[in-house]
BAGUBA-364404 format. One line per 3 residues: number of its first residue (from 1); their letters; for each residue x, y, z of N, C-alpha, C. Coordinates in nm, 3 decimals. Example, Ala and Ser with C-alpha at 12.3 -4.5 7.8 and 13.67 -1.06 7.14 Angstrom:
1 = as = 1.319,-0.569,0.780,1.230,-0.450,0.780,1.320,-0.330,0.780 ~ 1.285,-0.225,0.708,1.367,-0.106,0.714,1.290,0.003,0.787
% end
This chain:
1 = xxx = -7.339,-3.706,-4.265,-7.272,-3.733,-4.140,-7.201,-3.868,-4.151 ~ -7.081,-3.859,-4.081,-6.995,-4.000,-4.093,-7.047,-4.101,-4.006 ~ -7.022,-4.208,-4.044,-7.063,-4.318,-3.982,-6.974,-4.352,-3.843
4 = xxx = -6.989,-4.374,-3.729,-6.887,-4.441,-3.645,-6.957,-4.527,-3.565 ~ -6.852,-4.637,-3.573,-6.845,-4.748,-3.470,-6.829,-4.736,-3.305 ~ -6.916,-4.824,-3.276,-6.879,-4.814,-3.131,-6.713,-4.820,-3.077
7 = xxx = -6.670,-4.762,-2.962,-6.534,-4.788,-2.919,-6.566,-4.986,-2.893 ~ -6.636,-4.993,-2.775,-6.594,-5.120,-2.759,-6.625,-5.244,-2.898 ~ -6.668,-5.212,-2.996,-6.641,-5.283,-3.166,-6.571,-5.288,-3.177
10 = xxx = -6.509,-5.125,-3.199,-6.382,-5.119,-3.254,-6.283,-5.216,-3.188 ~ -6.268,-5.209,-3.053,-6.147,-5.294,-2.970,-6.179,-5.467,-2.982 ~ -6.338,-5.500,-2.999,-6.329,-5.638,-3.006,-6.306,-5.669,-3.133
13 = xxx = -6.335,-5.635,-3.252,-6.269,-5.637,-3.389,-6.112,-5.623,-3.374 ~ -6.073,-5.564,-3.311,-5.909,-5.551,-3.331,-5.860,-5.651,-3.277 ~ -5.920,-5.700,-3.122,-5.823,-5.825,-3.079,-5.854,-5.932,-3.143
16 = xxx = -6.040,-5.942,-3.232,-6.020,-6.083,-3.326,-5.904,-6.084,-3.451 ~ -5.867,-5.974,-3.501,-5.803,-5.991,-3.596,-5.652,-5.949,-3.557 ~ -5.619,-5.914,-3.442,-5.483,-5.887,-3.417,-5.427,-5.926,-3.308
19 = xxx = -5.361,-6.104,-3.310,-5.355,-6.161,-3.191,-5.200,-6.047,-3.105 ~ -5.121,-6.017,-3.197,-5.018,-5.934,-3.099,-5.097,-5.813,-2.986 ~ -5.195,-5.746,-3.093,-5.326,-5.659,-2.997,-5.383,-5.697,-2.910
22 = xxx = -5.379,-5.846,-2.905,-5.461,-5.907,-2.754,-5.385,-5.912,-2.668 ~ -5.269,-5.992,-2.705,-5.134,-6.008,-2.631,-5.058,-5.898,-2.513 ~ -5.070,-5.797,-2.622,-5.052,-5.654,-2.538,-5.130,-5.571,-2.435
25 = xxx = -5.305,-5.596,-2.504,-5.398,-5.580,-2.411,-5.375,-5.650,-2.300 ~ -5.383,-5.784,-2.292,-5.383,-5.880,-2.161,-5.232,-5.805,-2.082 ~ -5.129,-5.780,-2.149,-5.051,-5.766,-2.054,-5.079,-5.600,-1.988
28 = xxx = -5.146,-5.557,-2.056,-5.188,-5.359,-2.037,-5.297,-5.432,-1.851 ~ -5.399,-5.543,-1.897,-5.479,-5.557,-1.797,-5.396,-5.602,-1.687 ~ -5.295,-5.681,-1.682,-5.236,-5.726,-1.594,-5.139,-5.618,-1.419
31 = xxx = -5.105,-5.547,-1.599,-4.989,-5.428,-1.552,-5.111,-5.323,-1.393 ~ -5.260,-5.311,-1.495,-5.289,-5.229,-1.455,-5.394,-5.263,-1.353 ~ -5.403,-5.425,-1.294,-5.455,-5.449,-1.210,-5.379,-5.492,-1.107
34 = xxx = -5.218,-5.477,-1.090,-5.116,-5.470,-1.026,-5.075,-5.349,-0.982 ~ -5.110,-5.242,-1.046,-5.077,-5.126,-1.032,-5.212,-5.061,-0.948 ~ -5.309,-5.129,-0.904,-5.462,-5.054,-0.859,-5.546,-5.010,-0.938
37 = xxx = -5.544,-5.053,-1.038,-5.623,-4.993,-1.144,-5.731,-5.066,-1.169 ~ -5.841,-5.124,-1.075,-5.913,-5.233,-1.073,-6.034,-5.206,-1.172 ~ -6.076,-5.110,-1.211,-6.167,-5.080,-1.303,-6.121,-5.093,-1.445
40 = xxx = -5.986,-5.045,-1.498,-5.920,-5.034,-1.611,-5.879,-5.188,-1.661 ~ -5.863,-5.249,-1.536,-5.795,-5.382,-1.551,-5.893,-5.511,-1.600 ~ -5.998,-5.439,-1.489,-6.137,-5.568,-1.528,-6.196,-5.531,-1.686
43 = xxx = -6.250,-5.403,-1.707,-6.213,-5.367,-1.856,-6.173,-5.417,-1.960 ~ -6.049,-5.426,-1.962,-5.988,-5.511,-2.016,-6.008,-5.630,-2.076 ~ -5.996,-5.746,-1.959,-5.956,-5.850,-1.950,-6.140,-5.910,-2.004
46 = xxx = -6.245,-5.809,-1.968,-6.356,-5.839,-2.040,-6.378,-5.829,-2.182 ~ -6.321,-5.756,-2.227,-6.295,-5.686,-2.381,-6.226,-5.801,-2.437 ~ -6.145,-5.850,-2.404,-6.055,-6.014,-2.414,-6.156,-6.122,-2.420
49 = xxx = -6.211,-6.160,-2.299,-6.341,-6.262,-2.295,-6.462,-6.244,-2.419 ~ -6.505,-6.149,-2.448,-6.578,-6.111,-2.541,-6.532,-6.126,-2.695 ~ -6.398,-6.068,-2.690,-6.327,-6.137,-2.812,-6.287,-6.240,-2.879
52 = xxx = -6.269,-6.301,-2.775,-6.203,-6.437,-2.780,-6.281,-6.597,-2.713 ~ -6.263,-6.604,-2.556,-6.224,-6.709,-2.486,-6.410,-6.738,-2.504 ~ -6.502,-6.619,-2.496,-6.664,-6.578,-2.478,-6.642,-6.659,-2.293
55 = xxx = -6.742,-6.589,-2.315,-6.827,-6.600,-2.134,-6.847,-6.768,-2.090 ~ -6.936,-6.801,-2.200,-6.969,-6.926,-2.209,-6.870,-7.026,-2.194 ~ -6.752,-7.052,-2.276,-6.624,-7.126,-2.250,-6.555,-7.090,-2.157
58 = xxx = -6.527,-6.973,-2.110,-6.457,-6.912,-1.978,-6.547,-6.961,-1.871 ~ -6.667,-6.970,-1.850,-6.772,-7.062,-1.779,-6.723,-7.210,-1.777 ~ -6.683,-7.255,-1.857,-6.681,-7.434,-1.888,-6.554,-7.430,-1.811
61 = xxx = -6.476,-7.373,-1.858,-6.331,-7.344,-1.794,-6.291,-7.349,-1.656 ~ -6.358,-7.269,-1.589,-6.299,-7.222,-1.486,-6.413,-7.281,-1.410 ~ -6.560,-7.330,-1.412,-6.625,-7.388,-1.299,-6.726,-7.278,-1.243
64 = xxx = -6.680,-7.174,-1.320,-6.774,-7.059,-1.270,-6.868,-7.056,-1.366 ~ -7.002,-6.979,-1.324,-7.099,-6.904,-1.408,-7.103,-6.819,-1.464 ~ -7.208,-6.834,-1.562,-7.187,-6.721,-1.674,-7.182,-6.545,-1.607
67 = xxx = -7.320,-6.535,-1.565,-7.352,-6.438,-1.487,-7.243,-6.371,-1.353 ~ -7.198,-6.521,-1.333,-7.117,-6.458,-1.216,-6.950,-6.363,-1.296 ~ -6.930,-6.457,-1.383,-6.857,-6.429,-1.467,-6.862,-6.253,-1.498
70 = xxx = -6.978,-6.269,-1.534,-6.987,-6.105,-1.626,-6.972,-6.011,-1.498 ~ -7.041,-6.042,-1.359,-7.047,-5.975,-1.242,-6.876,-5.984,-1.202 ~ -6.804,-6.060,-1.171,-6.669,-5.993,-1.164,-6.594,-5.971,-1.245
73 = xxx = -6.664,-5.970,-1.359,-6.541,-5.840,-1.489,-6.632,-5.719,-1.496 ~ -6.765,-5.664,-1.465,-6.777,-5.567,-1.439,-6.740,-5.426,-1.370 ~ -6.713,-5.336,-1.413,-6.674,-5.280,-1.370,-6.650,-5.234,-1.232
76 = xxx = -6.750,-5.237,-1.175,-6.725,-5.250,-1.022,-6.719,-5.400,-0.963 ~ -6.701,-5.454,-1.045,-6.675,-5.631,-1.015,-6.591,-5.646,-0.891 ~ -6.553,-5.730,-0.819,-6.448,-5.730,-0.703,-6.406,-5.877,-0.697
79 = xxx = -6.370,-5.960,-0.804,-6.357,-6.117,-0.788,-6.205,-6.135,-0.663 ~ -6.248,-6.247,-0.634,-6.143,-6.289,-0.506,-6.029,-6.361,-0.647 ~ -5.900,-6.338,-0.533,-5.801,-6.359,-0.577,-5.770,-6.448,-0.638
82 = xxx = -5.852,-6.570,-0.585,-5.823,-6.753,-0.660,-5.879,-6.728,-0.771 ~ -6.002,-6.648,-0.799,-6.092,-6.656,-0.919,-6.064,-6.555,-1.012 ~ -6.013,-6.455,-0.967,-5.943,-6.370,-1.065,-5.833,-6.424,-1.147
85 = xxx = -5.766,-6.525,-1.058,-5.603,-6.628,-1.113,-5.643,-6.723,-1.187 ~ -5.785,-6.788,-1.188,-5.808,-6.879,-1.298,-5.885,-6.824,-1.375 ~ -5.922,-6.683,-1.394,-5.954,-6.647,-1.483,-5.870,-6.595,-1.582
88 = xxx = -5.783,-6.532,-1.547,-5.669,-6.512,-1.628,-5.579,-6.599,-1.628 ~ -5.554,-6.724,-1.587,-5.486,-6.833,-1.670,-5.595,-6.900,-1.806 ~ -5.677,-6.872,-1.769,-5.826,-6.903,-1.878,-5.749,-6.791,-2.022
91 = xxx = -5.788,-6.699,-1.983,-5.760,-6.602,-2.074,-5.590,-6.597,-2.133 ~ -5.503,-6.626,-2.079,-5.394,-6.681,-2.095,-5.358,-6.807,-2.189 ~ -5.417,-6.909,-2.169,-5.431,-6.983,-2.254,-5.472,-6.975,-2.364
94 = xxx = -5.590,-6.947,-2.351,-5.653,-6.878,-2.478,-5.598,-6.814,-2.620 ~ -5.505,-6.715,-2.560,-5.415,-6.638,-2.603,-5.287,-6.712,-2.646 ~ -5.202,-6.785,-2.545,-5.130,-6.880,-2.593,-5.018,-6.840,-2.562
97 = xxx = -5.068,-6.735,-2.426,-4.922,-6.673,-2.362,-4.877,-6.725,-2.227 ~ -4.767,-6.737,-2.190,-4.732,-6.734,-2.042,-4.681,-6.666,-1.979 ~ -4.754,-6.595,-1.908,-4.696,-6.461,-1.822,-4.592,-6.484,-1.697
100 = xxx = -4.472,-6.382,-1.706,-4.400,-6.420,-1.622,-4.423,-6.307,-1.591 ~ -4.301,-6.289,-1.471,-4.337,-6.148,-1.324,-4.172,-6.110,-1.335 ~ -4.168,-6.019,-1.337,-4.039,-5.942,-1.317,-4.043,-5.857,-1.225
103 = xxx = -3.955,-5.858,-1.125,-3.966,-5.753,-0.984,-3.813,-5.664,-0.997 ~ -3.855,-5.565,-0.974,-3.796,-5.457,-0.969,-3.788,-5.398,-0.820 ~ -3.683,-5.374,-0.777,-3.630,-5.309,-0.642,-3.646,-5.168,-0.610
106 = xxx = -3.766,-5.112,-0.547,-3.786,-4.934,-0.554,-3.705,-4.893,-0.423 ~ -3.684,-4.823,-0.448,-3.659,-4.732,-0.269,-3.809,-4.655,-0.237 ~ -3.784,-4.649,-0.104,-3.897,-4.631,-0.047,-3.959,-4.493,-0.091
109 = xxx = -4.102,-4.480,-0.092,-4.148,-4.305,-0.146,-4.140,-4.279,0.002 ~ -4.106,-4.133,-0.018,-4.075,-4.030,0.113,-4.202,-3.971,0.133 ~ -4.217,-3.923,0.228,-4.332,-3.892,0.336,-4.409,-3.808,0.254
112 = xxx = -4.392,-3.697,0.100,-4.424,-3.655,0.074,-4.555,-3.705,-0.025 ~ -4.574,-3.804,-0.045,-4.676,-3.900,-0.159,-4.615,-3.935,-0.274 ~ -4.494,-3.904,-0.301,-4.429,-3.897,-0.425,-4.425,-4.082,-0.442
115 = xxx = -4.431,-4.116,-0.570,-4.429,-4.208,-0.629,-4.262,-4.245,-0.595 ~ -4.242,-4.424,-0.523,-4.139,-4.493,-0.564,-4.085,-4.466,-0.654 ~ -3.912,-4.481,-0.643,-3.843,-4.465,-0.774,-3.738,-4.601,-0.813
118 = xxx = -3.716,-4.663,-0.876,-3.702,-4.776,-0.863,-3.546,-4.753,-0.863 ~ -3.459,-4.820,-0.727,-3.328,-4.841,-0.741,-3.218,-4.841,-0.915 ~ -3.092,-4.791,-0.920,-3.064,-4.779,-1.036,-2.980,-4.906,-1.034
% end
């Protein structure tokens, strides 16, 4: 029988050795905690902490605790907005990126649920 690695190994091995892979992750967490994706997003951005910034320095960092730390990147985590923003400028740094925001102009979705379509 073949041997396999855990998924979450596999992903923290990849962002230690592939900073463009982190880069892209962080912006995948960003996208997708903008988009409502609050489980996918915290995910993420923990898979990042673990790889990289660890709990412990993201602790020194930001003024928060360890524990509390791990409790709002958990999956059902719910961190408030200020602490979610210095956590990912934490993780940002880290990384050695600076995220900018690009806004895009949708027209409105129609009564039917249909997804915004973004002005041409």
């Amino acid at each position: 029988m073949a041997l396999t690695r855990d998924y979450k190994e596999t992903v923290v091995a990849r962002i230690q050795r592939d900073r463009k892979f982190a880069r892209a992750l962080y912006a995948e967490a960003v996208g997708a905690l903008l988009a409502g994706e609050t489980t996918e997003g915290l995910s993420m951005l923990r898979d990042l902490v673990h790889a990289g910034i660890t709990f412990k320095e993201l602790a020194r960092q930001t003024g928060l605790g360890e524990k509390t730390l791990h409790r709002m990147l958990n999956r059902n985590g719910n961190p408030t907005a200020r602490n979610l923003g210095v956590i990912m400028r934490s993780i940002a740094e880290d990384l050695r990126v600076k995220p900018r925001v690009e806004v895009t102009v949708c027209r409105r979705a129609g009564s039917l649920g249909r997804l915004a379509q973004p002005l041409p």
